[in-house]
N, C-alpha and C positions, 0 to 999 in steps of 0.2 A: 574545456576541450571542445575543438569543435568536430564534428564529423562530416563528413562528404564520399558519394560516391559518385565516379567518374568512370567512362566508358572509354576505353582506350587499345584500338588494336584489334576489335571485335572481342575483350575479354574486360569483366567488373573486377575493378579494384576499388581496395577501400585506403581513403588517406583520412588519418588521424591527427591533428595539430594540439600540442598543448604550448603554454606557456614559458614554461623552464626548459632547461640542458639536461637536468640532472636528471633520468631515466632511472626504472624498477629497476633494468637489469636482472631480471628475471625468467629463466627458460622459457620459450614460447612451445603451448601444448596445443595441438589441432584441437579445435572447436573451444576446449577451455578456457585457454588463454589468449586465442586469436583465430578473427571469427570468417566465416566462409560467405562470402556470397552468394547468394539464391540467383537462377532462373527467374529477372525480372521483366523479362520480355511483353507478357500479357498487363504487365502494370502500366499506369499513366506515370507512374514516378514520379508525381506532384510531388506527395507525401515522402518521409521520410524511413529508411529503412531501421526498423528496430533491433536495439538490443547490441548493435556493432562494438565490437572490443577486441583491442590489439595491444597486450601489455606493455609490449615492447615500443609501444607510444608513448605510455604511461608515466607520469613524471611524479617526484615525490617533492619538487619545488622548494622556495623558502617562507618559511610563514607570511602569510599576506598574498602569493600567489597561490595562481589557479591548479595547485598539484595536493596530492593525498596528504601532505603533512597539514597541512591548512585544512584538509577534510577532516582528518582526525581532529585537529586541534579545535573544529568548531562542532564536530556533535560534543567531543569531552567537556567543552565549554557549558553547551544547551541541556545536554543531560544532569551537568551540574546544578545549574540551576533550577530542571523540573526538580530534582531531588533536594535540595536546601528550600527551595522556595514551596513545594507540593507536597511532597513523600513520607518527608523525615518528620513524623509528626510534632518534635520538639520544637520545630523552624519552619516547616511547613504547613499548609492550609488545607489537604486534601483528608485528615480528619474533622476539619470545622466544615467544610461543607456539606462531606459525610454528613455530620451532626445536625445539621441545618435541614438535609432532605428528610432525615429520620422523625425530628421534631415535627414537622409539616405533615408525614405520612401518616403519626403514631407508628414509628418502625416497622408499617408495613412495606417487607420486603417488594411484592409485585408494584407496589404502588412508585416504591423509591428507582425500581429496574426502567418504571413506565417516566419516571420525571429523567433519566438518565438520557432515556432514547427519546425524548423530546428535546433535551439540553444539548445535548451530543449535535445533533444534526442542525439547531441552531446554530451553533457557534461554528461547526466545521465548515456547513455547505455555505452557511451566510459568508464568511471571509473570503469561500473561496468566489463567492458571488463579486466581494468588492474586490476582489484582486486588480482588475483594470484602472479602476477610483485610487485603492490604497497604493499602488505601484507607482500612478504620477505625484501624490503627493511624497512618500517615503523611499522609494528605488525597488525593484524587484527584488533584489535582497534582505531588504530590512522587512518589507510586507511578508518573504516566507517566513522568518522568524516568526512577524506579527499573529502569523497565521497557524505555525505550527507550537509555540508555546502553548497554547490554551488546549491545543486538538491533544496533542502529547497529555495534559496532563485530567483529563479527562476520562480520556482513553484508559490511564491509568484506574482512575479510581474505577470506571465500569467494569473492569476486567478485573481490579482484585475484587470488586464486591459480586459479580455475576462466580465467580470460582467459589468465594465463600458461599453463597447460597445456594449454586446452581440445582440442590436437592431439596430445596423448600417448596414450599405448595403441594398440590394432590400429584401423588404417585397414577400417573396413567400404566405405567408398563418400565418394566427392568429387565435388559437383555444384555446392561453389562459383564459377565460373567459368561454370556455367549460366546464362543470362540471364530465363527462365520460373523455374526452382530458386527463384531469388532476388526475383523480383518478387510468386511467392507468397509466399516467408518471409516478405517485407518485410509483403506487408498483412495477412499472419494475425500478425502482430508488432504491426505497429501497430493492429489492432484488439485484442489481448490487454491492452494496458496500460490500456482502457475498462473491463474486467473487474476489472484487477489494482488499481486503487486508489480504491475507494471511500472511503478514507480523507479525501482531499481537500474532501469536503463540509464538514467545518468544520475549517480547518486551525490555527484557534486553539486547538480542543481537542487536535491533534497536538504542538501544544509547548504545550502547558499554560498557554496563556492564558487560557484560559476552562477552567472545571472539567471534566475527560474525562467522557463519558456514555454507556454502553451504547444505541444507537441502533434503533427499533423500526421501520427504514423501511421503507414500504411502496409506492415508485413508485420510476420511472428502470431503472435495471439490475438490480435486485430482481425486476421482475415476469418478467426472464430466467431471473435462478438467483437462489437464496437465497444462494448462495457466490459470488459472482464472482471472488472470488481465487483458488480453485480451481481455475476453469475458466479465467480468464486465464492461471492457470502452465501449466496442460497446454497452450496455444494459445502461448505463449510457447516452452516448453519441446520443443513438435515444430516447430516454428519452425526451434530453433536445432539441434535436434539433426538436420533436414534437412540442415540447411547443413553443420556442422562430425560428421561419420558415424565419429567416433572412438569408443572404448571408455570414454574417461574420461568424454565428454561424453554419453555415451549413461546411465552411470552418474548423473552430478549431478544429468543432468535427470529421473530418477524417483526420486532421494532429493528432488529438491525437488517433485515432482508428489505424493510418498507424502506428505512432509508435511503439504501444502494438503488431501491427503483424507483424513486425521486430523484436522486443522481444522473439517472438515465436520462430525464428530460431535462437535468438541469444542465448537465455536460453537453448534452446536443445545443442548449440552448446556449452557452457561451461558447462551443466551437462556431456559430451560425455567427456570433459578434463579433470574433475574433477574427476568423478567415475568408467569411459572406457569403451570401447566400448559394452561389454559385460553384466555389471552390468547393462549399462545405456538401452541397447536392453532387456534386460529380464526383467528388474520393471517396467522400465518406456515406453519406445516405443510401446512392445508389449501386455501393460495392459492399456494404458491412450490414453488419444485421446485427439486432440486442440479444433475440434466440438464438445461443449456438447452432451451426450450420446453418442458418435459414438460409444466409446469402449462396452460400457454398451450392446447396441442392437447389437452388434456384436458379443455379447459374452465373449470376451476377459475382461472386468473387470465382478467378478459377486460381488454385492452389498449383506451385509447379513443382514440376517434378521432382524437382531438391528439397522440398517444403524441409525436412528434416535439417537444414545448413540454417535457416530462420531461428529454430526451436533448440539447437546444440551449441550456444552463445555462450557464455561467461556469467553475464546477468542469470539465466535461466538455471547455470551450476552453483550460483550463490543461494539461488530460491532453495534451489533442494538440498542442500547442506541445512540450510538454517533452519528447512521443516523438520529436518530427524534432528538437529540438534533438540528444537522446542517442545516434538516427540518425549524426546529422553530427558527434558525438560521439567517436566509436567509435575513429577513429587515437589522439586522444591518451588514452584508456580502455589501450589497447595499449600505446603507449608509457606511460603509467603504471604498471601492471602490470609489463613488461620493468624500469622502472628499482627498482622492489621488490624486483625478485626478484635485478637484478643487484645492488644493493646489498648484501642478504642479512642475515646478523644480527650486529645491535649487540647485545651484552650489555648488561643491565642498563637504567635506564629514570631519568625525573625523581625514580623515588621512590625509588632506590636499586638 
């Protein structure tokens, strides 16, 4: 799908193009399902306007094109295969490497959290480093697979073994059972996932329906920070390590906050190769800032009057669905995790 916005009459419209006839059909809802245009007057409008969605552009296509049935049919694809190929520990792998880190540590959990968030950040930030390398050789589609297979299944196993243990090591403090503790966690929680997935703007490029693209944007939670996912882990991350005040969790969550702020220079550093020196100092350096507000109260970004038509997108109604979903989530996240961990390790895997 492509996006564009055009200036016409002295009034912003947005034109949506996809590939197929065959449309959602589906009522269109102010802001939810189709999205408003901001006050972009004070912008250079290099960059791109975030987060735009117009359902009624929306196409569900025929497999092989660039519409939702194709998006469906290639997460249900990739999530198949993390789970046959990672998961299921009868066919999958992600109990032998489990295995592998435990051996190596003496099943020292901090030790196993510490080889994760070293592993982790290997594999994720390095691909996304060859992306320009791995793209000419494979196509941008087959590099995001290349890229997102191993991150997916990693991810996995960090996240069921940080759940399993998150109460291991020295108890510094317990204010679970706080009813204020937890009402802050909660909305500095569910305001961090606004931060943490900017990714959602176009989720056909996330499973490589549409060709992946290094994204110049320059509205929505951008004119916040240049990083939101940085600053969403750190807001996520003292979140959780409020609630849960153990040693292990006090650990994960600054191997994962370190990472996100090596991201920071490392996403600067491939928007400067991507777009040049020039483009990338006038949109982005000299208008965005990695401290929320810096740029704002400095002047340099000014936020307009509608800022609110940026922030009441469709992407932005899926974030917060999916946070109270994962919310209400959370028992059987535990009880998943527990039955991992009590199951333990199956040797050997589908491939042998």
């Amino acid at each position: 799908m492509d996006t564009s916005s055009q200036q016409e009459d002295g009034e912003m419209t947005v034109s949506l193009s996809s590939s197929s006839s065959s449309s959602l059909s589906l009522p269109s809802i102010p802001f939810v399902t189709q999205s408003y245009v901001s006050d972009r007057s004070k912008d250079l409008q290099l960059g791109e306007d975030a987060a735009l969605f117009d359902i009624q552009q929306e196409q569900w296509g025929a497999l092989g094109e660039q519409g939702w049935f194709t998006f469906t049919a290639a997460v249900a694809a990739i999530m198949t295969a993390v789970a046959v190929l990672w998961v299921l520990p009868s066919t999958g792998y992600s109990d032998d490497f489990l295995h592998g880190l435990e051996q190596a540590t003496n099943n020292n959990p901090h030790l196993i959290t510490l080889a994760f968030g070293i592993i982790f950040p290997i594999v994720h930030s390095g691909l996304a480093s060859l992306r320009p390398y791995g793209e000419q050789i494979v196509g941008a589609r087959m590099w995001r697979v290349i890229f997102a297979f191993p991150s997916l299944c990693l991810a996995y196993s960090w996240i069921t073994y940080f759940i399993a243990h998150a109460h291991d090591g020295i108890q510094f403090y317990d204010v679970s059972h706080n009813p204020t503790a937890h009402a802050v966690a909660w909305v500095v929680n569910f305001l961090s996932f606004f931060f943490l997935y900017p990714s959602v703007f176009n989720l056909k490029e996330v499973a490589a329906v549409e060709p992946p693209t290094l994204h110049l944007w320059e509205t929505g939670i951008i004119r916040i920070s240049r990083h939101p996912q940085f600053v969403g882990q750190a807001m996520w991350s003292a979140a959780h390590l409020a609630m849960v005040g153990t040693s292990f969790t006090a650990l994960t969550m600054a191997l994962l906050v370190a990472h996100h702020a090596f991201a920071c220079w490392n996403g600067d550093r491939r928007y400067r190769n991507q777009f040049g020196d020039e483009l990338w100092t006038t949109v982005v350096k000299e208008r965005t800032s990695i401290v929320p507000f810096q740029a704002i109260w400095e002047g340099r970004q000014v936020l307009p009057p509608d800022y609110y038509k940026e922030l009441l997108r469709g992407p932005y109604f899926v974030i917060a669905v999916g946070t109270l979903v994962a919310y209400l989530a959370h028992p059987y996240m535990q009880g998943g995790a527990a039955l991992v961990q009590n199951t333990g390790w199956v040797p050997g895997g589908i491939l042998g």
